[in-house]
N, CA and C of each residue as an Amber inpcrd file, in Angstrom:
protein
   288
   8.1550000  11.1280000 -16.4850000   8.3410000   9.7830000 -15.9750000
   8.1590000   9.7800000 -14.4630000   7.1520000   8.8360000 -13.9020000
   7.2040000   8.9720000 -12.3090000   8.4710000   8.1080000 -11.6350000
   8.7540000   8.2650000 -10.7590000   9.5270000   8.2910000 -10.2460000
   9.3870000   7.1470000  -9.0520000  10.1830000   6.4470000  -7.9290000
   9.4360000   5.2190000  -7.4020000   8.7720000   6.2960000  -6.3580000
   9.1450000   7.3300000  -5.7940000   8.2960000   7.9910000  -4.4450000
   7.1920000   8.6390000  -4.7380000   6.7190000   8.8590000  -6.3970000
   5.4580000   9.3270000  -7.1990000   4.2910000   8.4390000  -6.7070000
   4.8900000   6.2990000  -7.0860000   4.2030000   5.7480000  -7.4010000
   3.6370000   5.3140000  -5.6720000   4.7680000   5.0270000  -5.1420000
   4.6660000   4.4910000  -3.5730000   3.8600000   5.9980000  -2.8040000
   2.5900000   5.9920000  -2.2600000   2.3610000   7.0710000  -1.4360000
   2.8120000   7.3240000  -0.0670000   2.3030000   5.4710000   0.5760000
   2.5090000   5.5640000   1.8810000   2.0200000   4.4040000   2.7570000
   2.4460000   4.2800000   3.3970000   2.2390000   2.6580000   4.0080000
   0.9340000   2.8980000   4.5830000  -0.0290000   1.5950000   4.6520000
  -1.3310000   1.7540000   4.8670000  -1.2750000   0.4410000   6.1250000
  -1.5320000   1.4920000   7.6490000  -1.5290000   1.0010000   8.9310000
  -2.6420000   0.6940000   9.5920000  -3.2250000  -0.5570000   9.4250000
  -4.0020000  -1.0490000  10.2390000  -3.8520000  -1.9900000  10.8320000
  -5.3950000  -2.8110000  11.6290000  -4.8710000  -3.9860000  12.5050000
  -4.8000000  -5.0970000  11.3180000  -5.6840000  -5.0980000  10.2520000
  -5.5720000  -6.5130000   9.4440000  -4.1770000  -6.0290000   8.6650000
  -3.2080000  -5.0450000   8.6030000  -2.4010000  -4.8200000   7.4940000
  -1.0370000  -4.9460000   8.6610000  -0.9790000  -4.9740000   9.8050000
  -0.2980000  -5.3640000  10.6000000  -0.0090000  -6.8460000  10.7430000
  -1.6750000  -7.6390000  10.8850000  -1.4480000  -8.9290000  10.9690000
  -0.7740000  -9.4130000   9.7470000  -0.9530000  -9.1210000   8.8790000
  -0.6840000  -9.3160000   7.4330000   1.1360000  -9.0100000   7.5520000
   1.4340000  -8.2240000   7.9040000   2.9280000  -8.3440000   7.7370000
   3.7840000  -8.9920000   9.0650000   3.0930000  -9.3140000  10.3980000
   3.5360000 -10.5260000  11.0730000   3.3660000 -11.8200000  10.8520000
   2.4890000 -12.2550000  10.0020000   2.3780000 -13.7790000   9.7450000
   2.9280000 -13.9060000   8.5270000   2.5520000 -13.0300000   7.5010000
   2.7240000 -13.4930000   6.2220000   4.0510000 -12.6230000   5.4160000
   4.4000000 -11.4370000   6.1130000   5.2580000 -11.0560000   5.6670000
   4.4290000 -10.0870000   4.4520000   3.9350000  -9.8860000   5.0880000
   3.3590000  -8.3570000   3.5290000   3.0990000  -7.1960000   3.8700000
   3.9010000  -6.4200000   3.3130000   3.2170000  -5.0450000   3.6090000
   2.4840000  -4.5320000   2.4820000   1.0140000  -3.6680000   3.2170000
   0.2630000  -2.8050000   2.3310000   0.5480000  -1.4040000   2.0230000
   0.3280000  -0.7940000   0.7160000   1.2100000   0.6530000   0.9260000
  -0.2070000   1.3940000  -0.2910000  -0.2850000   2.7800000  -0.0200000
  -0.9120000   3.2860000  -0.8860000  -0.7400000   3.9420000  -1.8040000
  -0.8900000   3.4370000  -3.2460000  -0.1880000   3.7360000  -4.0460000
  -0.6690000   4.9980000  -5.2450000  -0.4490000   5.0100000  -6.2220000
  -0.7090000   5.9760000  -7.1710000  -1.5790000   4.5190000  -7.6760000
  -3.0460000   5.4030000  -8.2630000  -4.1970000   4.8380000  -8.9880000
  -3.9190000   4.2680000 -10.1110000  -2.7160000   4.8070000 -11.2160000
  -2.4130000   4.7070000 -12.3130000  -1.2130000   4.0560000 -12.2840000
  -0.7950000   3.3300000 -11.2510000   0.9650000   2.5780000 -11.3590000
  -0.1520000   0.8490000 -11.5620000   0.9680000   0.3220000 -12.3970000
   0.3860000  -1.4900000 -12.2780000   1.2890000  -2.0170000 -11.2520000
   1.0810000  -3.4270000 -11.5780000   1.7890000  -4.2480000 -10.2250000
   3.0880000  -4.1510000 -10.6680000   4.2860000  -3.9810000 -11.6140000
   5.0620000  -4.6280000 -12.3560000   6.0220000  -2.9560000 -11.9340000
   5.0220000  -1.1840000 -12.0240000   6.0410000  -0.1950000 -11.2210000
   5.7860000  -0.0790000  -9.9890000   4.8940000  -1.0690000  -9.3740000
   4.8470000  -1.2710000  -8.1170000   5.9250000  -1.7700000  -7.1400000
   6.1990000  -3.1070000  -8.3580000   7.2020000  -4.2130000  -7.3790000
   8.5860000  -3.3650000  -7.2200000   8.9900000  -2.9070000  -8.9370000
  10.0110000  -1.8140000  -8.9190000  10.4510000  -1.0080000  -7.5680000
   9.1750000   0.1560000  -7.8200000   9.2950000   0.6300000  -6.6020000
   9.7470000   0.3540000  -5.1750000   8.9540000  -0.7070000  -4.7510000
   9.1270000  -1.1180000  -3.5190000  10.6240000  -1.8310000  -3.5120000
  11.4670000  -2.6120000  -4.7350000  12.5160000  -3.1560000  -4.3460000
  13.2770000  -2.0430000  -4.3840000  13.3060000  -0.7450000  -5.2920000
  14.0650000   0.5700000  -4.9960000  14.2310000   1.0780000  -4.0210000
  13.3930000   1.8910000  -3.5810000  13.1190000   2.2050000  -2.1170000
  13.5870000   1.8240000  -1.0060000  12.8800000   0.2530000  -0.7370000
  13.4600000  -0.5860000   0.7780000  14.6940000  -1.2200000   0.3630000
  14.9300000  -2.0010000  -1.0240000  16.3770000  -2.5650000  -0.5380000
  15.5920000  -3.7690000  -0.1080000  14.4130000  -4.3800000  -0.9700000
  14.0390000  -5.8710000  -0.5990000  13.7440000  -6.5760000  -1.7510000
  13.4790000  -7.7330000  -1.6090000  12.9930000  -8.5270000  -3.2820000
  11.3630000  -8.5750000  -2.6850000  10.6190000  -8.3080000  -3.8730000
   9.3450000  -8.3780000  -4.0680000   9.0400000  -9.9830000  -4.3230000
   8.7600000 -10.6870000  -3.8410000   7.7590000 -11.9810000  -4.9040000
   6.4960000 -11.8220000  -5.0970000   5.6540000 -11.2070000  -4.5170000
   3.8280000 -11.4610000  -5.9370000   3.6300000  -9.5580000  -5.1780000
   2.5410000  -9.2670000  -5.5270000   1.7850000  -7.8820000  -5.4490000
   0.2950000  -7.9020000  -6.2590000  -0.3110000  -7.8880000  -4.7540000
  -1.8160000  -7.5350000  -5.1700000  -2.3540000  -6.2490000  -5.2980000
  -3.4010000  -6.0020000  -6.3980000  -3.5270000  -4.3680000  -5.7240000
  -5.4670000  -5.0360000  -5.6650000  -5.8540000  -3.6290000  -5.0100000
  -7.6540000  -3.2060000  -4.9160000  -7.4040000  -2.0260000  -5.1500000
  -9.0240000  -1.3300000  -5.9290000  -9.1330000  -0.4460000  -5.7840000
 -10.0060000   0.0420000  -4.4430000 -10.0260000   0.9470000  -3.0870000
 -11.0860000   1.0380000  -2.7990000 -12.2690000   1.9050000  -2.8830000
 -13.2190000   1.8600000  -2.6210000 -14.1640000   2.5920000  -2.8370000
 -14.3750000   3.7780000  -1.8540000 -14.7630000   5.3540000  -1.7280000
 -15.0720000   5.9280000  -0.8620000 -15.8610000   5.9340000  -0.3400000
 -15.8240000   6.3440000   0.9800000 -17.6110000   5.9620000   1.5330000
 -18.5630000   6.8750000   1.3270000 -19.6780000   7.0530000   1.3250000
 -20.0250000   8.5020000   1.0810000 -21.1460000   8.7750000   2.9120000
 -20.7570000   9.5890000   2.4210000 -20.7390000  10.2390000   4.4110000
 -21.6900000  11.5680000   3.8560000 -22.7250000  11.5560000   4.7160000
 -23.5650000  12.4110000   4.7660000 -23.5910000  13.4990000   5.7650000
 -23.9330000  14.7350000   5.6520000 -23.5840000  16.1890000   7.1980000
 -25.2380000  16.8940000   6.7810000 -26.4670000  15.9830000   7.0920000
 -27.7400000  17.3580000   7.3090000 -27.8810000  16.6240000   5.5780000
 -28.1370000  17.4170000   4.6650000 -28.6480000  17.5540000   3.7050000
 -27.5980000  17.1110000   2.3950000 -26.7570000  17.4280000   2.7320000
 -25.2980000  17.7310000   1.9620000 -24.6530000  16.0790000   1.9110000
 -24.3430000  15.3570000   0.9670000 -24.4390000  14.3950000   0.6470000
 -22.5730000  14.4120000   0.0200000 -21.7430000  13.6750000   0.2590000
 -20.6870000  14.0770000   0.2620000 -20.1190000  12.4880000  -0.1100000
 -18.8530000  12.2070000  -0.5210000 -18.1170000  11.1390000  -1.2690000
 -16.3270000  11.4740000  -0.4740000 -15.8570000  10.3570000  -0.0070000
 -14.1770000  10.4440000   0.0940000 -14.1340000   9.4380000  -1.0570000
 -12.5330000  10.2710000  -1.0210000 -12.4020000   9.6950000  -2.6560000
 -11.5950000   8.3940000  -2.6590000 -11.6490000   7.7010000  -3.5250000
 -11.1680000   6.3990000  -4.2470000  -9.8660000   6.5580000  -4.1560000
  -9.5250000   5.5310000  -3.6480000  -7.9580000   5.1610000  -3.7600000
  -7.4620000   3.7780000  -4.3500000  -6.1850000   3.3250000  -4.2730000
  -5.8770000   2.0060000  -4.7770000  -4.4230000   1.9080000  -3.4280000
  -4.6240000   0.2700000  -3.1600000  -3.8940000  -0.0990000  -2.3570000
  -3.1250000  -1.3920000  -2.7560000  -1.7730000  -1.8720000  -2.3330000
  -0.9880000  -2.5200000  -2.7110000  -0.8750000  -3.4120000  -1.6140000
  -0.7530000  -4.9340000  -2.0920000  -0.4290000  -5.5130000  -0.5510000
   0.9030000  -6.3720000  -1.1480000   1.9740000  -6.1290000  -0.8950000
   3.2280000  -6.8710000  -1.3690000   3.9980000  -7.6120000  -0.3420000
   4.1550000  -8.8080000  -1.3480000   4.4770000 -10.2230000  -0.6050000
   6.2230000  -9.8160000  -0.6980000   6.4200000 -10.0960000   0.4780000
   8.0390000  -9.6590000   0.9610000   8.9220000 -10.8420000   0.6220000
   9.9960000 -11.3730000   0.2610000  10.5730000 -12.5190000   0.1980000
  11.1900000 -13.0140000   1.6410000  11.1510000 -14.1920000   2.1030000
  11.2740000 -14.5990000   3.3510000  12.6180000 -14.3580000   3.6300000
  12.7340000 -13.3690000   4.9200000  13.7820000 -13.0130000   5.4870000
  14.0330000 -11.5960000   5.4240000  13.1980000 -10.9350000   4.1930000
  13.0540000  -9.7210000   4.0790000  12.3080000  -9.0050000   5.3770000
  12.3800000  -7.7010000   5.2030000  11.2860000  -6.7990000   6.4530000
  11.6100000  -5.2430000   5.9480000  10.2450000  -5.2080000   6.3440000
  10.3500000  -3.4520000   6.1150000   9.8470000  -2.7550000   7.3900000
  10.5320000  -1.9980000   8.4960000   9.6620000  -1.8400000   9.4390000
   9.6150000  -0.6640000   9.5490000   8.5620000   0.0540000   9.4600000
   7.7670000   1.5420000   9.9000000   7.8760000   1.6210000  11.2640000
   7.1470000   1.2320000  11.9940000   7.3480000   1.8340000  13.5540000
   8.1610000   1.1340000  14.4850000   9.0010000   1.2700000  14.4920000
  10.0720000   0.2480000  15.1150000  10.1320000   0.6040000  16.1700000
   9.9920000   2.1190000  16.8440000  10.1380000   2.7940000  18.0040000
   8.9120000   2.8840000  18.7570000   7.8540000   3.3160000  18.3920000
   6.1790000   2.8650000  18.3830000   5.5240000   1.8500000  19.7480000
């Protein structure tokens, strides 16, 4: 049975995933390929100690990156973008 820190990998930090959790209140996190939205939300209300209301996922694609001859692939992941309930917060870099 996975477990919620199996399914949750790791918060996914960028500038649109930043804006995304100052306006709208969502954080994106990277998750296990094989969790749905439903041990997603789980997770995340385990963990932080918040209420989930909706959860999107994507899968993304790797890019494939070429070196000379050698033709190469990063691999596929799946990402979560979860809608926080208003008043909620989850903050990663607080010190930052």
């Amino acid at each position: 049975m996975k477990t919620s820190y199996d399914i949750i990998l790791g918060p996914v930090n960028t500038e649109k995933s930043n804006l995304q959790n100052e306006l709208l209140n969502q954080v994106t996190f990277e998750v296990d390929p094989r969790a749905n939205r439903i041990e997603i939300k789980k997770a995340v209300e385990d963990i932080f100690k918040v209420k989930v209301e909706g959860v999107r996922t994507a899968i993304v694609k790797g890019k494939k990156k070429r070196r000379g001859l050698i033709v190469g692939q990063r691999r596929n992941w799946k990402k979560a973008m979860v809608q926080l309930r208003h008043g909620d917060k989850i903050e990663f870099f607080e010190g930052v």
